[in-house]
C-alpha positions in Angstrom: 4.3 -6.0 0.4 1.4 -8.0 1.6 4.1 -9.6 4.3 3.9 -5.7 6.1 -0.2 -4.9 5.9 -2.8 -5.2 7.6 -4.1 -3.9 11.6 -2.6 -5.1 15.1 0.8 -6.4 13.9 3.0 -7.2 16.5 6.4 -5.3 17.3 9.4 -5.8 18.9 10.9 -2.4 18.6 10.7 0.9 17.2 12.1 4.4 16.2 11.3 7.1 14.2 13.3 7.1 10.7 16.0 9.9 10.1 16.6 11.2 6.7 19.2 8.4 5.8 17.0 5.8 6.2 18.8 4.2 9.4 16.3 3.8 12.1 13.7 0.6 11.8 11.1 -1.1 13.0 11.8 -5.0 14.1 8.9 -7.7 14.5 8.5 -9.3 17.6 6.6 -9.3 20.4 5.7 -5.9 22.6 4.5 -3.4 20.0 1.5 -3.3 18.5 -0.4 -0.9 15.9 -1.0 -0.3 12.3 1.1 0.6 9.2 0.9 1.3 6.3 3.5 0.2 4.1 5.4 2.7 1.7 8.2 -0.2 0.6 11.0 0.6 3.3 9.1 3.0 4.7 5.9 2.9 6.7 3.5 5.1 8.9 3.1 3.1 12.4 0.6 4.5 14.8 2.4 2.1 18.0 0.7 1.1 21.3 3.4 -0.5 23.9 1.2 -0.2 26.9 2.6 -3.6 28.0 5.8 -2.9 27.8 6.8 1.1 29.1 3.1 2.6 28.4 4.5 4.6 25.0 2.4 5.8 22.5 2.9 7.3 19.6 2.9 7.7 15.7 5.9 8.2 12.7 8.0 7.1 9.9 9.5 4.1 9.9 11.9 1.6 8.4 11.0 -2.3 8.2 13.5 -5.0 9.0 11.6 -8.1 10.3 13.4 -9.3 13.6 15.9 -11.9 12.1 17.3 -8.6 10.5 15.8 -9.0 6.7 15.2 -5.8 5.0 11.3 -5.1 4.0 10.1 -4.7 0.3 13.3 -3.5 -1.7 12.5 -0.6 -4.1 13.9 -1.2 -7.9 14.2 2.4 -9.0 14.7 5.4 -7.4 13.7 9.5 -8.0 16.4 11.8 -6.6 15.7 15.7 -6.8 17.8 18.7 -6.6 16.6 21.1 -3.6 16.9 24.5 -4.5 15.8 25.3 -8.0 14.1 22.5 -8.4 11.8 22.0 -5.8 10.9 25.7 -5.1 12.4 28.3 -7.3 14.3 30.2 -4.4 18.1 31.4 -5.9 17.2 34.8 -7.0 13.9 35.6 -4.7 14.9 33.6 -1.3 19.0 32.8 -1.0 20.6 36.0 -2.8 17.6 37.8 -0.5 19.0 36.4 2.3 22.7 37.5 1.1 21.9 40.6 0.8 19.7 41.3 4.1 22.5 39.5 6.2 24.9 41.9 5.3 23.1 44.5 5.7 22.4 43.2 9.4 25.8 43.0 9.9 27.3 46.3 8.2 28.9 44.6 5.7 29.0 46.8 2.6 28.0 44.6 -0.3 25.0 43.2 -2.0 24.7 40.8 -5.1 22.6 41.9 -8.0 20.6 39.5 -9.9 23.6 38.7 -12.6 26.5 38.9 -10.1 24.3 35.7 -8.2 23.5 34.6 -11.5 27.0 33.7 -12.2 27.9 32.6 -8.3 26.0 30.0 -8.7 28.5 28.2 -11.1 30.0 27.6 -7.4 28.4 24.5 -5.8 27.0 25.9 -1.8 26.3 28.9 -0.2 29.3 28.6 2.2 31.8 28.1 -1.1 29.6 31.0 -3.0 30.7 33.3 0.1 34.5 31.3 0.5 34.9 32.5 -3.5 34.7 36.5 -2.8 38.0 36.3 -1.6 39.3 35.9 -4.7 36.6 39.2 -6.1 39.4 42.4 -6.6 35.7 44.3 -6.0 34.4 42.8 -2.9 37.7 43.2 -1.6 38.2 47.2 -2.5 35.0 47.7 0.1 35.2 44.7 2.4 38.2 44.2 4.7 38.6 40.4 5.5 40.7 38.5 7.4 44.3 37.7 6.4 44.2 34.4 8.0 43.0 31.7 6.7 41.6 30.2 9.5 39.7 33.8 10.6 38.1 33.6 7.2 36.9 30.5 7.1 35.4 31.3 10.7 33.9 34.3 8.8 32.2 32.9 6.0 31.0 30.4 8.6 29.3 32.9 10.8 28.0 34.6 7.9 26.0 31.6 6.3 24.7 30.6 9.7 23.4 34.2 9.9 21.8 34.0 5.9 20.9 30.4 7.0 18.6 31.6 9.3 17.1 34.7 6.9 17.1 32.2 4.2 14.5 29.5 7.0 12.1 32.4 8.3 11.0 33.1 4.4 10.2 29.9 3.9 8.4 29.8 7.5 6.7 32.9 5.9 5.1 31.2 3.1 7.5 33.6 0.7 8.7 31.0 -1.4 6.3 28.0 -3.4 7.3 24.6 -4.5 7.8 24.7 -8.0 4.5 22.9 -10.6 4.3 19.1 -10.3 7.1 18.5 -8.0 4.7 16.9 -5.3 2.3 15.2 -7.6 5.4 13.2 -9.0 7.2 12.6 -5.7 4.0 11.1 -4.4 3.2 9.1 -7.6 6.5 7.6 -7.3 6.3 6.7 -3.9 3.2 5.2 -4.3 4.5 3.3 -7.5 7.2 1.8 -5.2 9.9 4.2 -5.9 12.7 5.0 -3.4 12.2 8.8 -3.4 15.6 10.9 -2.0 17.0 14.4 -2.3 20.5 15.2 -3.2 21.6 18.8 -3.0 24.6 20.9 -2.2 23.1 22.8 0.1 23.1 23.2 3.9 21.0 20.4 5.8 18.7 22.5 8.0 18.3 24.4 5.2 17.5 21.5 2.7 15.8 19.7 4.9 13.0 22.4 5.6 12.8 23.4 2.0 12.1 19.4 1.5 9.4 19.7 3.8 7.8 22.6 2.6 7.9 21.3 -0.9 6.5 18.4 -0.3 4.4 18.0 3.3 6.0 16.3 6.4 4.7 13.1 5.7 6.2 12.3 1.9 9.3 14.3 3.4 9.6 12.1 5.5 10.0 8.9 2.9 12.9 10.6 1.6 16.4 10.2 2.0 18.5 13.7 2.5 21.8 13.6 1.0 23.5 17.4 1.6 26.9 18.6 0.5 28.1 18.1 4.2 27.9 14.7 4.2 30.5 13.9 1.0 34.1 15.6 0.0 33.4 16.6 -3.3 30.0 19.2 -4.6 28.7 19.1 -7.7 29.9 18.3 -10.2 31.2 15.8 -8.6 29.2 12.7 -8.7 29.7 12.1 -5.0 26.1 13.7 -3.9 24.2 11.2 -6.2 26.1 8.5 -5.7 26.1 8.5 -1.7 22.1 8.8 -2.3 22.0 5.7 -4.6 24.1 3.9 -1.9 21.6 4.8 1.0 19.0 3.1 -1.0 20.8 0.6 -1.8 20.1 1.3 -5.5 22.0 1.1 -8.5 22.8 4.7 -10.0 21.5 3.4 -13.5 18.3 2.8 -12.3 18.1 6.7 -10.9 16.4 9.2 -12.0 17.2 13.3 -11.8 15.5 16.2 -12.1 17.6 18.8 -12.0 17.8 22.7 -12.7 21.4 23.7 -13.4 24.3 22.5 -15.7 26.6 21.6 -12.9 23.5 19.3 -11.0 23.3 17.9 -15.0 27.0 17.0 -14.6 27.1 15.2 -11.5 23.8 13.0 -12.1 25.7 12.1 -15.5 28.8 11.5 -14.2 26.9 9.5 -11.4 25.6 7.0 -14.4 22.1 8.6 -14.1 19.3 9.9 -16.3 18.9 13.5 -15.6 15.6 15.4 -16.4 16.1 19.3 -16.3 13.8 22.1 -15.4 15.8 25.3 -14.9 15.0 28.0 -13.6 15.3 31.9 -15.0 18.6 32.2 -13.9 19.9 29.0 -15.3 17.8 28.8 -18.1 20.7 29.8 -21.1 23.1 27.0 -19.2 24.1 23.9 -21.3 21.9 21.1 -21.3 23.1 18.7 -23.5 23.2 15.2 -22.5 19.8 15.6 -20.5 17.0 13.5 -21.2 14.8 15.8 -21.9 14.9 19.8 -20.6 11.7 21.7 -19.4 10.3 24.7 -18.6 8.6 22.8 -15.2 7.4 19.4 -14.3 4.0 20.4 -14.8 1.7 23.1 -17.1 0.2 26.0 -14.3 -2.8 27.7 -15.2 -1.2 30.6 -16.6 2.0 29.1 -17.8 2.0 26.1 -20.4 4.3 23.7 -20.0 7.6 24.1 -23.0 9.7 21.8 -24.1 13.2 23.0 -24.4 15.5 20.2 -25.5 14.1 16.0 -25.9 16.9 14.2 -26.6 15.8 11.4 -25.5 12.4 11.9 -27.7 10.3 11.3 -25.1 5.9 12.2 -26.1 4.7 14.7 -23.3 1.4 16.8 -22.5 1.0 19.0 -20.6 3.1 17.5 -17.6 5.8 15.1 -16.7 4.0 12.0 -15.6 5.4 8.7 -13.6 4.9 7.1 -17.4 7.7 9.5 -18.6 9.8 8.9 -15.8 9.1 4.6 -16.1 9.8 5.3 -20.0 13.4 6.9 -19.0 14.1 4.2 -16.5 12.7 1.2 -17.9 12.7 -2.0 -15.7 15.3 -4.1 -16.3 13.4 -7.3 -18.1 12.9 -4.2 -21.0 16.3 -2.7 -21.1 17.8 -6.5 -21.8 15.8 -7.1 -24.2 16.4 -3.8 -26.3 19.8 -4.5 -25.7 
């Protein structure tokens, strides 16, 4: 770590960091600033007056200029998006259903239990895709008999509840869910690779992330979305392209997760999985979770309640960086229990 500190390093070239972790920063000769480090990821405030007059500030990656990767994170946190960071199924995305039909004349609205039981269906696109096969929806909604024209309608109508769904956020209607952001940022500063794997749309994910967690710890995280693999939860495929971006094994991942199909795909992924449903998930099956919680964290109002510790794990009154190091032990520990 101590190879990346310090004022007026010298670099060769540099570029903000996406979301996957792809952009990065070479040493060398004609930039020059500060950083500070955050293991792959670092803040750079950069100066290249000599060489094209650009200055600037961001996120970015380290890779020294012979092409070796900077400080290598040994474990890694990976959350859910929506349920898990902020609590948005039945008071921000069944919302948004709802007003964008009504926007667009479409007679039909979800109540609370018809969502309640969509979201056994992995993404807002396949939640819609599924009322094709709903004898009610289709007594008062005339769809398309091709296939193709359907699929171009469910498009245009999550684009449209995309966009409902991004102004409430904007509008400060929807708050991250207790101790998410505290933990996130412990682990990060712990040396934890820090990512978010979700079914959701990107845009859509990607704004909730920041939100949740502020631009700048947002921006340490890697964003793996249901567009970018074949298979949704369950599947593993969402975890497992988010432990391969950090170049992480999946056993040394951990989940936090709010539903029994996210519980699935971490396990099947190899991970530990930490649960904190939500209202509308809470009577889902659980088992096999490392421990199952009523939030990360106690709030003034609400304690926090522990709902299933399988893995028998001492807690307070929230989940600490000590519980998570506990459920993913380093690896010295785990051969030696073995």
């Amino acid at each position: 770590m101590d190879d990346w500190t310090g004022e007026h390093r010298q670099y060769k070239r540099y570029q903000p960091v996406d979301r996957t972790g792809n952009a990065y920063l070479e040493v060398g000769e004609n930039w020059s600033g500060s950083l500070t480090p955050h293991g792959l990821a670092g803040f750079v405030m950069f100066d290249d007056t000599g060489g094209g007059g650009r200055r600037g500030e961001g996120w970015c990656v380290l890779r020294s200029a012979a092409g070796r990767p900077g400080p290598r994170r040994h474990k890694a946190l990976i959350f859910d998006c929506d349920g898990v960071l902020i609590d948005a199924e039945q008071s921000g995305h069944r919302l948004a259903f709802n007003e964008m039909w009504r926007r667009l004349g479409v007679p039909w609205h979800w109540t609370e239990e018809q969502y309640r039981a969509k979201l056994a269906v992995a993404g807002g696109r396949e939640r819609l895709a599924s009322l094709a096969g709903d004898p009610a929806f289709r007594a008062r909604v005339d769809i398309p008999s091709d296939a193709r024209a359907w699929r171009e309608m469910v498009a245009y109508w999550h684009q449209v509840k995309t966009d409902i769904y991004l102004a409430l956020l904007q509008r400060g209607r929807l708050s991250p869910r207790p101790g998410v952001r505290r933990l996130a940022q412990a682990a990060v500063d712990a040396g934890w690779s820090l990512a978010i794997g979700s079914s959701g749309a990107q845009r859509s994910v990607e704004a909730v992330v920041a939100h949740a967690l502020g631009e700048r710890l947002a921006a340490t995280a890697a964003v793996v979305t249901g567009e970018l693999v074949v298979a949704k939860k369950p599947a593993p495929d969402i975890y497992l392209q988010a432990a391969k971006e950090l170049h992480i094994e999946p056993s040394r991942c951990l989940v936090v997760e709010d539903t029994e199909i996210g519980l699935r795909a971490a396990l099947r992924a190899g991970m530990v999985c930490v649960v904190t449903p939500t209202a509308g998930t809470e009577r889902e099956n659980f088992a096999g979770a490392a421990v199952v919680l009523s939030a990360l964290a106690a709030t003034r109002t609400e304690p926090l309640r522990v709902l299933s510790n399988e893995s028998g794990l001492v807690l307070g009154t929230e989940f600490s960086l000590r519980q998570a190091e506990a459920l993913v032990p380093d690896a010295a520990v785990r051969r030696a229990h073995a």
